[in-house]
FIZA-335128 format. One record per atom (N, C-alpha, C): x, y, z; residue number from 1. Coordinates in Angstrom, 3 decimals. Each point is the difference from the previous one (the first is absolute). Example, Ala and Ser with C-alpha at 12.3 -4.5 7.8 and 13.67 -1.06 7.14 Angstrom:
{c1 13.190; c2 -5.690; c3 7.800; i 1}
{c1 -0.890; c2 1.190; c3 0.000; i 1}
{c1 0.900; c2 1.200; c3 0.000; i 1}
{c1 -0.350; c2 1.050; c3 -0.720; i 2}
{c1 0.820; c2 1.190; c3 0.060; i 2}
{c1 -0.770; c2 1.090; c3 0.730; i 2}
//
This chain:
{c1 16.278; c2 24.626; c3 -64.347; i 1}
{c1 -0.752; c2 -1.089; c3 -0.618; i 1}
{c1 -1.323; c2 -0.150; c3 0.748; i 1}
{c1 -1.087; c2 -0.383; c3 -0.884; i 2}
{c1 -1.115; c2 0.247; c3 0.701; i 2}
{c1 -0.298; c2 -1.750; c3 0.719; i 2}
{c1 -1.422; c2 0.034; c3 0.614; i 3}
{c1 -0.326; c2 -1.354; c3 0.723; i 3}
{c1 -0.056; c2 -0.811; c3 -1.324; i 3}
{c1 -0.801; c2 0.948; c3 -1.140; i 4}
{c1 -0.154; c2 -1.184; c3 -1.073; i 4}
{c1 0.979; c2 -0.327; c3 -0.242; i 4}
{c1 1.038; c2 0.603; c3 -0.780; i 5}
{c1 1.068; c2 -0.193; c3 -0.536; i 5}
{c1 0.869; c2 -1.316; c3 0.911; i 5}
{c1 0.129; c2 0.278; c3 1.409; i 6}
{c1 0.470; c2 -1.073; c3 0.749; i 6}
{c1 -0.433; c2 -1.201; c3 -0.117; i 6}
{c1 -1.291; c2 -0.341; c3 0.171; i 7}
{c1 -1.481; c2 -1.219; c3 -0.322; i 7}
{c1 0.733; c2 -0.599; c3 -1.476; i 7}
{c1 -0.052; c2 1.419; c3 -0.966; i 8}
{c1 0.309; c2 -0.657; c3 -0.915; i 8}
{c1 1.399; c2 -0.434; c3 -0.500; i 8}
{c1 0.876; c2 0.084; c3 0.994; i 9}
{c1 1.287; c2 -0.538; c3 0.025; i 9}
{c1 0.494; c2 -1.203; c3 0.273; i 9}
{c1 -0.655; c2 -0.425; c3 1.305; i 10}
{c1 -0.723; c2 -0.430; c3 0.428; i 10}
{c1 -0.254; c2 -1.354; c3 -0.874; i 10}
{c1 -0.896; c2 0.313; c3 -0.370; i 11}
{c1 -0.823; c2 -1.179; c3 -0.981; i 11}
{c1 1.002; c2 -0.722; c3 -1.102; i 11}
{c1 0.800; c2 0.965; c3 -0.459; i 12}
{c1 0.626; c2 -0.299; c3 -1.035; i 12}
{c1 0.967; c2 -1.026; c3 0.669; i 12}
{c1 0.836; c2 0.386; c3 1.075; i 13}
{c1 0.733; c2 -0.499; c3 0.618; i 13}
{c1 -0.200; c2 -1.715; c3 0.248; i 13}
{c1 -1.534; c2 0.385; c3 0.833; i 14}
{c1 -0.311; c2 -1.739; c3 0.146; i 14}
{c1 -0.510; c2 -0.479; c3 -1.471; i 14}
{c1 0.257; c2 0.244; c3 -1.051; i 15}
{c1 -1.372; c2 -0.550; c3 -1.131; i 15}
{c1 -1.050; c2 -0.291; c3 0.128; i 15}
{c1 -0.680; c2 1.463; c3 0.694; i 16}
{c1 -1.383; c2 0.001; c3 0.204; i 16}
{c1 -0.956; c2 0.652; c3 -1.244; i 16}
{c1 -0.826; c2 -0.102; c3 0.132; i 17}
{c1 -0.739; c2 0.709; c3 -1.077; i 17}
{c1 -0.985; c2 0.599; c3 0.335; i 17}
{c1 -0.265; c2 1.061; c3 -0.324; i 18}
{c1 -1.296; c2 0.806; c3 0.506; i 18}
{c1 -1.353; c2 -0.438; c3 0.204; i 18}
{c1 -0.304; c2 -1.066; c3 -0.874; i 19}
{c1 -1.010; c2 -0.955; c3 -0.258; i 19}
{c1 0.001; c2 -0.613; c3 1.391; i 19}
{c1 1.527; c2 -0.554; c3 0.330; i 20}
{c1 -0.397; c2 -1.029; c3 1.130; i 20}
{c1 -0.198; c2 0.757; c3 0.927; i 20}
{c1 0.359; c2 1.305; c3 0.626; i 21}
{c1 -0.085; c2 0.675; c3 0.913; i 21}
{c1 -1.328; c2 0.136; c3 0.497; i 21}
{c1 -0.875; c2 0.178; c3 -1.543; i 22}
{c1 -1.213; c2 1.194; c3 0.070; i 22}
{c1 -0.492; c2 -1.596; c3 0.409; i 22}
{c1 0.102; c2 -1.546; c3 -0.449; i 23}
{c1 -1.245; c2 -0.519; c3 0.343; i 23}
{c1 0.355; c2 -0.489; c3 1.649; i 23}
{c1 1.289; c2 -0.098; c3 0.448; i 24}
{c1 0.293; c2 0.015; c3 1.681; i 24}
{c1 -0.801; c2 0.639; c3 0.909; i 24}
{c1 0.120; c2 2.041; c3 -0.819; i 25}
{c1 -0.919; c2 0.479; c3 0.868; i 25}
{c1 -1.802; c2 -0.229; c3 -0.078; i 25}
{c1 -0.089; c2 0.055; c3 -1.001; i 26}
{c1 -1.817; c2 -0.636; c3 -0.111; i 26}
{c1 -0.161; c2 1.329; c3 -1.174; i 26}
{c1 1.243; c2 0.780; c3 -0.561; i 27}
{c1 -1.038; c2 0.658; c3 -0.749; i 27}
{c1 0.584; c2 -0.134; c3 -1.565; i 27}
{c1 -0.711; c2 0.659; c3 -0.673; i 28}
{c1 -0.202; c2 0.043; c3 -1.605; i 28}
{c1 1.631; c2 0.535; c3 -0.518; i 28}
{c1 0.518; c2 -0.153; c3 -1.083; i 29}
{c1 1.278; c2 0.503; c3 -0.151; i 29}
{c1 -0.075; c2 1.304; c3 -0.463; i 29}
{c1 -1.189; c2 0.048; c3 -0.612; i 30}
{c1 -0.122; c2 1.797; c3 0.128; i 30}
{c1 -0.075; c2 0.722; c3 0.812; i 30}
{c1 -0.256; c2 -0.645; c3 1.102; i 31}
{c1 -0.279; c2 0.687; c3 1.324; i 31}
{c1 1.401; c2 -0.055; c3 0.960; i 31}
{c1 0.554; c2 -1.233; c3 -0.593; i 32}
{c1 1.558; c2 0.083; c3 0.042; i 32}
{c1 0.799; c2 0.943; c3 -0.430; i 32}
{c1 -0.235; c2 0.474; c3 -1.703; i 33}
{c1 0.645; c2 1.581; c3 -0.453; i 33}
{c1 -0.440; c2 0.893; c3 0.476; i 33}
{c1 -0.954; c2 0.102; c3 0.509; i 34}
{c1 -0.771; c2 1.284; c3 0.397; i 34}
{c1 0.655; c2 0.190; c3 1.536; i 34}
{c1 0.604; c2 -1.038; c3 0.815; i 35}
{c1 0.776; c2 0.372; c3 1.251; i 35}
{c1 1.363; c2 0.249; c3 -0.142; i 35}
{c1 0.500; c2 -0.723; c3 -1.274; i 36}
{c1 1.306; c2 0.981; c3 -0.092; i 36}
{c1 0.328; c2 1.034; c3 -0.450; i 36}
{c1 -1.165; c2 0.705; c3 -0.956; i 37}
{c1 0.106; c2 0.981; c3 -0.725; i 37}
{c1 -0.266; c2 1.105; c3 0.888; i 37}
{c1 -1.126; c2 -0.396; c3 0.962; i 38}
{c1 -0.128; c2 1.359; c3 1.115; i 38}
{c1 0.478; c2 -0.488; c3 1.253; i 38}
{c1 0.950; c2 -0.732; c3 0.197; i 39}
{c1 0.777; c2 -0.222; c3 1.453; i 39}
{c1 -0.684; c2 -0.456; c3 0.915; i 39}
{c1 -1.349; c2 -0.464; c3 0.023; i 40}
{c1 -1.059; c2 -0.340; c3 0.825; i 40}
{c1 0.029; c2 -1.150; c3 0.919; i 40}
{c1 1.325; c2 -0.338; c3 0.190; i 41}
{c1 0.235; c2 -1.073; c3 1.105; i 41}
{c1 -0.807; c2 -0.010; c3 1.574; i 41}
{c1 -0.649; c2 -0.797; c3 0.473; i 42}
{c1 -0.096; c2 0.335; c3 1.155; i 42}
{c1 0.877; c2 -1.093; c3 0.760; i 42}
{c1 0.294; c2 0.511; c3 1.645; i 43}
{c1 0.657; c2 -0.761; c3 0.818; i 43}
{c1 -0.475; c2 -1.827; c3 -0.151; i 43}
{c1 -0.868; c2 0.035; c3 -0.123; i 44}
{c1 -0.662; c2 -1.436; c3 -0.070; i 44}
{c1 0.352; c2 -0.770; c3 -1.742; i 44}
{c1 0.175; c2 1.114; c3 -0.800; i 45}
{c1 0.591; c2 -0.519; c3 -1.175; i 45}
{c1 1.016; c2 -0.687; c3 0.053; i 45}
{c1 1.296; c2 0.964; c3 0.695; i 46}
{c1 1.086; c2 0.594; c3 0.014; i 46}
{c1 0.681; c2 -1.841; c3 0.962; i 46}
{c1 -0.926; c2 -0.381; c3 0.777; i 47}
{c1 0.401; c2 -0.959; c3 0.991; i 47}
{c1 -0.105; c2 -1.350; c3 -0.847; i 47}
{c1 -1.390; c2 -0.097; c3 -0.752; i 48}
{c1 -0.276; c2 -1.316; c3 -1.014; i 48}
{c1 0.796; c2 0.040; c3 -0.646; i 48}
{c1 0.900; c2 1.339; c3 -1.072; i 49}
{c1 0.717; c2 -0.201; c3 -1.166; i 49}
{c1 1.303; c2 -1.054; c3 0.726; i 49}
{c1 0.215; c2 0.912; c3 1.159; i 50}
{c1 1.612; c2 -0.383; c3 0.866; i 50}
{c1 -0.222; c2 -1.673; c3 -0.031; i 50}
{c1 -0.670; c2 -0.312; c3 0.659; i 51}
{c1 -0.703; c2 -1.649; c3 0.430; i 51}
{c1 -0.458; c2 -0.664; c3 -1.392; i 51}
{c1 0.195; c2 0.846; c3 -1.464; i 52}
{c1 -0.509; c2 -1.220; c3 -0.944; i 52}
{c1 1.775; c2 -0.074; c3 -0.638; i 52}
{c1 0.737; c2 0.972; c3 0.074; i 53}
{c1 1.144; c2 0.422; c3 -0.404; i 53}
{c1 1.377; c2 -0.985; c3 0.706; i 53}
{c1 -0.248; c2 -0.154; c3 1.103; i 54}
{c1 0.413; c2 -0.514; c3 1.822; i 54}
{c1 1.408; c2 1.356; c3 -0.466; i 54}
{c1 -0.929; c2 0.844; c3 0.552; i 55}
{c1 1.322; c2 1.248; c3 0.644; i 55}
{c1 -0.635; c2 0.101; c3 0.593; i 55}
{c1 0.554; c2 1.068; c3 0.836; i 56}
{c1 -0.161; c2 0.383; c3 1.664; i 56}
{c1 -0.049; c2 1.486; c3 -0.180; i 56}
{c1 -1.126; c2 0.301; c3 0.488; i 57}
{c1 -0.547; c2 1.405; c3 0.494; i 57}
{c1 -0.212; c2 0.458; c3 1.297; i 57}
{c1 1.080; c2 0.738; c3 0.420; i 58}
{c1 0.020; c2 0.601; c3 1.554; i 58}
{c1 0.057; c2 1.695; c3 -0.231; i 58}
{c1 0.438; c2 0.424; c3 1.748; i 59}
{c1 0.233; c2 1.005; c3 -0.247; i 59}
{c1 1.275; c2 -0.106; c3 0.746; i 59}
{c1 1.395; c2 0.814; c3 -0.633; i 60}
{c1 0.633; c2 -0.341; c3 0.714; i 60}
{c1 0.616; c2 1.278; c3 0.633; i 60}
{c1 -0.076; c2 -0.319; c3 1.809; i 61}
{c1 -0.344; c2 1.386; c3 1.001; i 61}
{c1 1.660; c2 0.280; c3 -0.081; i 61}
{c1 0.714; c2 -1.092; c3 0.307; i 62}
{c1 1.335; c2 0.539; c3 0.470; i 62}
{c1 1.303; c2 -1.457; c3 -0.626; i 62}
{c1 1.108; c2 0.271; c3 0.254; i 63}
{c1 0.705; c2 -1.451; c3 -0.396; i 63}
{c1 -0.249; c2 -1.674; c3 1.093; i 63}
{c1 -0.750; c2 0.400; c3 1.128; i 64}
{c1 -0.130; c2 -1.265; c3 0.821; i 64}
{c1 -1.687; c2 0.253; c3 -0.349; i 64}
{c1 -1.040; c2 0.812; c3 -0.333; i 65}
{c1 -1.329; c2 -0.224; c3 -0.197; i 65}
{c1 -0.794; c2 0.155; c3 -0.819; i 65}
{c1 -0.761; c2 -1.150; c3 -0.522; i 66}
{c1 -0.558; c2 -0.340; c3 -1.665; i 66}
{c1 -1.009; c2 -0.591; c3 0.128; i 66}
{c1 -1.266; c2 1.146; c3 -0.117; i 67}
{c1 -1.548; c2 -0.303; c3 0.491; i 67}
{c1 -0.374; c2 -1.029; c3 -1.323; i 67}
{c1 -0.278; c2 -1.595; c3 -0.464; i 68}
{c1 -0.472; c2 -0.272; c3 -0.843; i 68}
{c1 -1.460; c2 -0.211; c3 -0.380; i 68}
{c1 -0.543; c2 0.690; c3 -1.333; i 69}
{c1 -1.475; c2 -0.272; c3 0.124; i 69}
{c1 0.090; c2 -0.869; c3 -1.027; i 69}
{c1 -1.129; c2 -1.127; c3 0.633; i 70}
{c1 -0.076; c2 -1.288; c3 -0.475; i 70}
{c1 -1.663; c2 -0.274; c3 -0.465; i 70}
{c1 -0.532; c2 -1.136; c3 -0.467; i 71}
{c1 -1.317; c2 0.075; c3 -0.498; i 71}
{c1 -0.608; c2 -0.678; c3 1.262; i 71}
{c1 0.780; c2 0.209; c3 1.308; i 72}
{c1 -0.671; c2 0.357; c3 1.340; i 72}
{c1 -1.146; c2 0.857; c3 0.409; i 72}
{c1 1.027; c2 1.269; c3 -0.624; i 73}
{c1 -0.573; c2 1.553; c3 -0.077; i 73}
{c1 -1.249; c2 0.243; c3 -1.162; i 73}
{c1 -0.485; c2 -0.722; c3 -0.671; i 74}
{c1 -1.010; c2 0.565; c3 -0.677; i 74}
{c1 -1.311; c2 0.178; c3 0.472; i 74}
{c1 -0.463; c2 0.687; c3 -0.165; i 75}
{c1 -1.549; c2 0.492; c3 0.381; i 75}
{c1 -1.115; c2 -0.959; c3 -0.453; i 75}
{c1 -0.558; c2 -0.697; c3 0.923; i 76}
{c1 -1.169; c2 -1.112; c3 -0.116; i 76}
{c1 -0.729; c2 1.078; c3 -0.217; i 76}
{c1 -1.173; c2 -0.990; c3 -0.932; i 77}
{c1 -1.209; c2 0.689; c3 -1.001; i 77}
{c1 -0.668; c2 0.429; c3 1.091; i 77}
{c1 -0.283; c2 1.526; c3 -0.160; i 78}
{c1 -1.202; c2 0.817; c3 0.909; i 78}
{c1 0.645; c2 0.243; c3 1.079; i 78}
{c1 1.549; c2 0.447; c3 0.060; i 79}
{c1 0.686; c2 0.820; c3 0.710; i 79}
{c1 0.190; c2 1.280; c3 -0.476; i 79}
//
């Protein structure tokens, strides 16, 4: 299953709508299809969707260690 496919599982799950997603992140909903159609997530996407969704995005290293990235981790403008 791809990232979209998950996102868009995802969404369905919470009764989200693509609409609300695309205006969370700041962009157009075409620009919304146009990231699921070519997988174009970036890490900084990937952290806002988690945080508008409230799931949790880590990495998880081992069964006692579970790196979480939070909208801690996002890249301030002109990094």
């Amino acid at each position: 299953m791809s990232v979209s496919d998950k996102i868009k599982s995802l969404l369905q799950l919470k009764g989200v709508k693509n609409k609300d997603l695309a205006d969370y992140l700041g962009i157009t909903p075409q620009s919304m299809r146009n990231k699921f159609t070519r997988g174009s997530f970036s890490a900084d996407d990937l952290i806002k969707i988690s945080d508008f969704l409230g799931c949790k995005l880590y990495f998880d290293v081992d069964e006692d260690v579970k790196i979480a990235l939070t909208t801690d981790d996002l890249r301030q403008s002109g990094e």
